[in-house]
N, C-alpha and C positions, 0 to 999 in steps of 0.2 A: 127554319125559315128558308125560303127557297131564294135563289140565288138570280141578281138582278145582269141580265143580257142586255148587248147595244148594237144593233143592226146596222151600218149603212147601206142605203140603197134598198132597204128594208122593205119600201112597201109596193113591189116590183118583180116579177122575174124568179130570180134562186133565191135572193134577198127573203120575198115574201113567204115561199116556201120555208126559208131557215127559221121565222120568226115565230110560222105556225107550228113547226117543230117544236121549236124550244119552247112554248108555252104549253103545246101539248104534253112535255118532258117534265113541266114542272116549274119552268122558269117566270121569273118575269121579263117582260118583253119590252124593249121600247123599239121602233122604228125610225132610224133617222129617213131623210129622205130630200132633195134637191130642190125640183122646179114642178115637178105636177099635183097642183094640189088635188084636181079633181078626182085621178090615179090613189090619192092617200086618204082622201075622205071615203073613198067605195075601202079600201081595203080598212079604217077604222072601223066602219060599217056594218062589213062582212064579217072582221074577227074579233071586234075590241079590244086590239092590242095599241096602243099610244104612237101616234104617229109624230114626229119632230123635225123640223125643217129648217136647214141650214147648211152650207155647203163645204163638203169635208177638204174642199181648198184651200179654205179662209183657216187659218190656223184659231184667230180669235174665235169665231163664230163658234169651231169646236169646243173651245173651253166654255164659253156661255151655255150651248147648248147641253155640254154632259154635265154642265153644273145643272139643269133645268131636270135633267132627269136623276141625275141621284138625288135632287129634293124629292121627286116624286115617286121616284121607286125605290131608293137607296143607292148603295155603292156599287159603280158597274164593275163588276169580277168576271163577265167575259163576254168581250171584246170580239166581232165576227167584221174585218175590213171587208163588204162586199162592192161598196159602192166601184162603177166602173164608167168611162165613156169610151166611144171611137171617136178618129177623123181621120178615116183613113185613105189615105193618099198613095201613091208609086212617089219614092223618096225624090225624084226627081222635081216632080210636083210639088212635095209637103211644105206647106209656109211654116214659117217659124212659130207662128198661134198656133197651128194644130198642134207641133210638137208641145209647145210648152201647156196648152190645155189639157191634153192627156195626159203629162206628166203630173199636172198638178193635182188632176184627182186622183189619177191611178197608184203616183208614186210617191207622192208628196201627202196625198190624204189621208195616207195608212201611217206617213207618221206624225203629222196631225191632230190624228183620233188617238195615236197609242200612246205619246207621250204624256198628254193631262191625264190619264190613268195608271199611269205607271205607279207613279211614286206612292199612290192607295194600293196598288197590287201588294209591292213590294213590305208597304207596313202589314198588310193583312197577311203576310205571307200566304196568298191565293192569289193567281189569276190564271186568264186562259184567256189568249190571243190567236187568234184562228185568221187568214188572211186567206180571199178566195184569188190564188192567180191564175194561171191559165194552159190550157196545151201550148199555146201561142208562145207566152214565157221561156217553155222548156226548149220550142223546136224553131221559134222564128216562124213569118208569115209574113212573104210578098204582099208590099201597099200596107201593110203596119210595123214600120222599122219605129214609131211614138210606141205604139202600146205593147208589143214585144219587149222594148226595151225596158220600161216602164213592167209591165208583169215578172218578167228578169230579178230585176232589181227589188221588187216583194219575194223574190226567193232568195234573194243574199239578205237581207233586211232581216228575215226570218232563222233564217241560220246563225247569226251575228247574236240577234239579241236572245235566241233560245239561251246560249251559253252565259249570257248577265242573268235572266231569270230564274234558272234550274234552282240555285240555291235560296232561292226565294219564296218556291214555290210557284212559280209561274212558267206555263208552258207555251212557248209559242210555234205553230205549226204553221202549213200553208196545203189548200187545195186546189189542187188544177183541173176545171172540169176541161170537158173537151167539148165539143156542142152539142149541147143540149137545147132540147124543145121547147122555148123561151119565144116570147112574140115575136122579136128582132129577126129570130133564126126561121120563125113558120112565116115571113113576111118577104122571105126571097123568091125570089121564081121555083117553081116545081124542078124545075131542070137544072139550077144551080144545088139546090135540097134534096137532089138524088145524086149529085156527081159527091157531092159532102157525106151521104151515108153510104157512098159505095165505097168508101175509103176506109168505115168503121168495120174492124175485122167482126162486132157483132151484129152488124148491120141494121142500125137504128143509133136514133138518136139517144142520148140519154134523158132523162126526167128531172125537172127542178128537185121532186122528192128526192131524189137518188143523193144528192148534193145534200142536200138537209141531213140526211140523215147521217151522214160522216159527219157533219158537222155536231151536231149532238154526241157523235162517240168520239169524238176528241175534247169537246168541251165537259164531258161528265168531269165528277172529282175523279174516276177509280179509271183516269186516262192520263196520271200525270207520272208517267215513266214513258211517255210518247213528248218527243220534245226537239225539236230543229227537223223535223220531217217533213215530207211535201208527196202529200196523198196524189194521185193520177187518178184520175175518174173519166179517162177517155174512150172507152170499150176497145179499147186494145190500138186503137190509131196510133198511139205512140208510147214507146215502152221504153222505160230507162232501165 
């Protein structure tokens, strides 16, 4: 029986990439997803993978929601935190809503999502928690001291709980893309989106695929001696 997935921010972006990965892989797929319906109906559309909408802030709404899809798919056994926003501000600027709206999805919603799944990880002894942070996270970034801090805190998050999991069987890891080719990022000026690839030592952006597809080799079964790690997927812009 193949093994039921849960996307935030799923039907969007790297999100959408990851979902059609993991169904490609074999899994089953559900897509969580926010505020654009019309965004989730084209991607149910396009892939026929289950789209679900509710906002990984609301802590309630989470447990409704992954109750709604382990009816319908089964029990989720891995877990991909993608969902993300900006507001991004010069700290000077940032009002207290920005911060605490990006904390609440970015840092707050990953645990959220991961907490009403745990305790079924744990009895199944399986699971697989994959959380996507960011270069941002690793390095910091002028005008987002919210969502730095916030991607941050998904790599102490991920570290902490890797060591409650291991003997459970559950792995929990974290991905840092750096940027990648995503509507957001092709929607800046030409000239800001050359001064950002001239920075990548491979000089180009990366590919939502590219992100996908780490994420399928952490989530396999025959990847559960990979555990408190935090993958870099920035073509070399920043190297730990």
């Amino acid at each position: 029986m193949s093994r039921t997935a849960l996307v935030t921010g799923g039907t969007r972006g790297i999100g959408a990439a990851i979902c059609i990965a993991l169904k490609d892989a074999g899994y089953k797929v559900a897509a969580n997803y926010a505020g654009n319906d019309e965004a989730a109906a084209a991607f149910r559309q396009q892939t026929g993978i289950a789209a679900y909408k509710w906002s990984v802030a609301d802590y309630e709404a989470c447990v409704e929601g992954i109750r709604q899809v382990e009816a319908d798919l089964g029990p989720v056994e891995v877990l991909i935190n993608n969902a993300g926003i900006t507001r991004d501000a010069m700290f000077h600027k940032m009002t207290p809503q920005q911060w605490r709206e990006v904390m609440d999805t970015n840092l707050n919603g990953v645990f959220n999502m991961t907490h009403p799944v745990w305790a079924g990880m744990r009895e199944r002894k399986f699971g697989r928690v994959i959380t996507i942070s960011s270069i941002n996270g690793q390095k910091g970034q002028m005008g987002q001291a919210n969502y730095s801090a916030a991607k941050a805190g998904d790599l102490g998050f991920t570290k902490a709980l890797a060591q409650e999991g291991a003997k459970a069987g559950i792995t929990v890891n974290a991905i840092c893309p750096g940027y990648i080719g995503t509507e957001m990022v092709m929607a800046v000026p030409e000239k800001v989106r050359e001064s950002i690839i001239a920075q990548i030592p491979v000089g180009r952006l990366g590919e939502a695929d590219e992100i996908a597809r780490a994420v399928v080799f952490l989530a396999a079964d025959e990847s559960g001696f990979i555990t408190g790690s935090t993958l870099s997927a920035n073509g070399g812009q920043f190297v730990v």
